[in-house]
Phi, psi and omega in degrees: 000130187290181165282334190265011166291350189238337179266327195220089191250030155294329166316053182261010195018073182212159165221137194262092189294002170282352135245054173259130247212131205307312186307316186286335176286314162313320189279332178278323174297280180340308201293295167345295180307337196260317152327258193326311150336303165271005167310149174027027169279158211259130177217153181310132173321323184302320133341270202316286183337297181304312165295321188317304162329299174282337190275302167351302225268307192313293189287332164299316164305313187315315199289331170235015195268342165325300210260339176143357190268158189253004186265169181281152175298312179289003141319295199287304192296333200275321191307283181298012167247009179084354160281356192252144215225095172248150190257170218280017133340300200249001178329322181311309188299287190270013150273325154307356146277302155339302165302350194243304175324310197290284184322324194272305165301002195266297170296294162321326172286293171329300230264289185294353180223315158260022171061043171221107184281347200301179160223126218208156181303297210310302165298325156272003162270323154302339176284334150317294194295292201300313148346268182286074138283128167063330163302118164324106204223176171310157100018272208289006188245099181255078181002121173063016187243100200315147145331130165230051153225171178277119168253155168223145174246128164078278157230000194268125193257099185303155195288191180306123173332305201284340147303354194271333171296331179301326189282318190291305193294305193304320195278306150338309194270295173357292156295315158317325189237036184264150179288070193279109210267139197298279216309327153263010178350293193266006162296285177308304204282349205268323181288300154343295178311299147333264193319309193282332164306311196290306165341293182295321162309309183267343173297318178039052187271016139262166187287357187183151196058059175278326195273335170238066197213278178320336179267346170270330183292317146320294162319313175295312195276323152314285183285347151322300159315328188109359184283149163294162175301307175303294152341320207251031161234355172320301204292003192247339183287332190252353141304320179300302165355297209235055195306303205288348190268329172296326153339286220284329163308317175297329189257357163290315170296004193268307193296306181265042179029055193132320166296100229218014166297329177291302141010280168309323180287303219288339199240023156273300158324288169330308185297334178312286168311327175255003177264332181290278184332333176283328212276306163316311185292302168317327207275323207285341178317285155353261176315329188288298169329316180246028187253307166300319192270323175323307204295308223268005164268295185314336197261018196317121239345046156279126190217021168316188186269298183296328159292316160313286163351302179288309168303324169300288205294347168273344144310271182309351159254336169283319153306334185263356197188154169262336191280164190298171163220168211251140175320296193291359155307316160026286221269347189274328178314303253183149167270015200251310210283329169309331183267325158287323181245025166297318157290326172304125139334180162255354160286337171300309196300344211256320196298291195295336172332288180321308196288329187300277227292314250232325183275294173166346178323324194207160173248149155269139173259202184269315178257022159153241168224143175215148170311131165274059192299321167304358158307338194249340174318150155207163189074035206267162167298131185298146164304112116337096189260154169282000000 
């Protein structure tokens, strides 16, 4: 009998999916659907490019910000365009990011270009080396090397030393040969992911980056499922979020020996919430793309003085603001419309007002005139009137 059959004997690497609760199945199927959605949706490259960006920075930081690093997301987005200018205090800081980057482009390569999805002790002592690369660490700490002392995090006593390579390999197969039906895929896998961080989390078999090691695996077995790359960096963001509830979730399941159904609610929910928000920013892309080809329909070969003019402020108002504005603010949105109507009456500006409202491009309010973008919505939910 091993030590740990006796210290942590919830380590059985099995799950009873019969106390995953109807809600967490729903949140996982939704999550699937919302997956599939932002899969191949069409955006500008530039777009795209940014969001790519914003999700990059948004999980890497999640991923050590965990653990203790301080820098900001827009800290991060400067860092990764080469612009963050740190003093060599704090330096420590974006090279863990860099180490988590390095690691996330590593994975990505292995998954999308060379196939190789497994998961072997061996890959996860590299993902730990590449983590702790170059950081200033313990003696007693070797990159990419199993513990051989007892560590605790918190009140949580990790499992036995002389057990944990034993534990890494039982966990690798384990996880290689859990059962993903092709039609749920990202379903399963999303469920796979989970478990095996809250696993690995309790095995804790290095002396240090146990937490974002656990967030590259994860990460591996998400895009493995078929989730995008911006998307498979959520779940490590809505841990950070809710860092103190995340804790407190680890250690419920420590407490309830195995159970790892709440677990499964609490960060399946989450993946949820951040996938609509992701879903929402794409959306707002969207629209803005076909919102510029609507205008730029209406004015279709029209190529007057008066007509350009007009196709800018139904552009150029619709970009600077969602709320109404006073006419005579106009010349202020924009340096295109100060340079059009700088010459102008206010009969002209009023003039082209009337032709926006009158194509339907714009309204009048109480406080004034604003783009009408919602003109281009279709499918909306029917309304409830009083």
């Amino acid at each position: 009998m091993r030590t740990y059959e006796k210290t942590h004997s919830w380590l059985t690497f099995q799950i009873d999916l019969r106390l995953i609760g109807y809600v967490t199945w729903i949140s996982l199927g939704e999550a699937q659907s919302k997956c599939v959605h932002i899969s191949g949706v069409p955006l500008r490259p530039a777009v795209a490019k940014q969001l790519h960006m914003v999700y990059l920075a948004k999980g890497v930081l999640a991923t050590t910000a965990i653990e203790g690093n301080t820098l900001t997301e827009a800290e991060v987005i400067k860092h990764l365009e080469g612009k963050l200018k740190l003093p060599p205090s704090k330096e420590y800081l974006a090279k863990e990011i860099d180490n988590i980057i390095a690691a996330c482009d590593k994975i990505t390569t292995d998954i999308l270009i060379r196939n190789k999805a497994e998961i072997s002790v061996n890959k996860i002592k590299n993902y730990n080396k590449l983590v702790l690369d170059g950081l200033s660490l313990n003696e007693s700490i070797t990159p990419g090397q199993v513990r051989n002392y007892s560590v605790g995090v918190g009140g949580y006593r990790a499992a036995p030393a002389e057990d944990c390579e034993f534990l890494l390999q039982k966990l690798c197969s384990w996880l290689n040969e859990f059962q993903i039906p092709e039609d749920n895929r990202i379903t399963f896998g999303i469920l796979k992911a989970i478990i095996a961080h809250i696993y690995f989390v309790w095995i804790h078999p290095f002396g240090d980056g146990n937490g974002r090691t656990a967030r590259l695996i994860e990460f591996q077995i998400l895009l493995e499922a078929g989730i995008p790359t911006p998307a498979a960096h959520l779940l490590s963001n809505f841990y950070n979020q809710t860092r103190t509830e995340y804790y407190r979730q680890l250690d419920k399941t420590t407490k309830m020996k195995g159970n790892v159904s709440d677990f499964v609610k609490y960060a399946s929910s989450g993946f949820v919430d951040q996938l609509k928000e992701q879903l929402d920013i794409i959306r707002l892309q969207q629209w803005d793309i076909v919102w510029r080809n609507y205008v730029h329909e209406m004015f279709k070969e029209q190529t007057s003085e008066a007509a350009v003019r007009q196709r800018h402020l139904a552009l150029d108002l619709s970009f600077a603001t969602d709320e109404s504005i006073l006419i005579s603010k106009i010349p202020e949105i924009s340096t295109r419309m100060a340079a059009a109507y700088a010459t102008k009456s206010r009969k002209t500006m009023v003039r082209d007002v009337n032709k926006l409202i009158n194509m339907g491009l714009m309204e009048r309010t109480k406080e004034g005139v604003r783009a009408k973008q919602e003109v281009i919505l279709a499918f909306l939910p029917a309304k409830k009137f009083d």
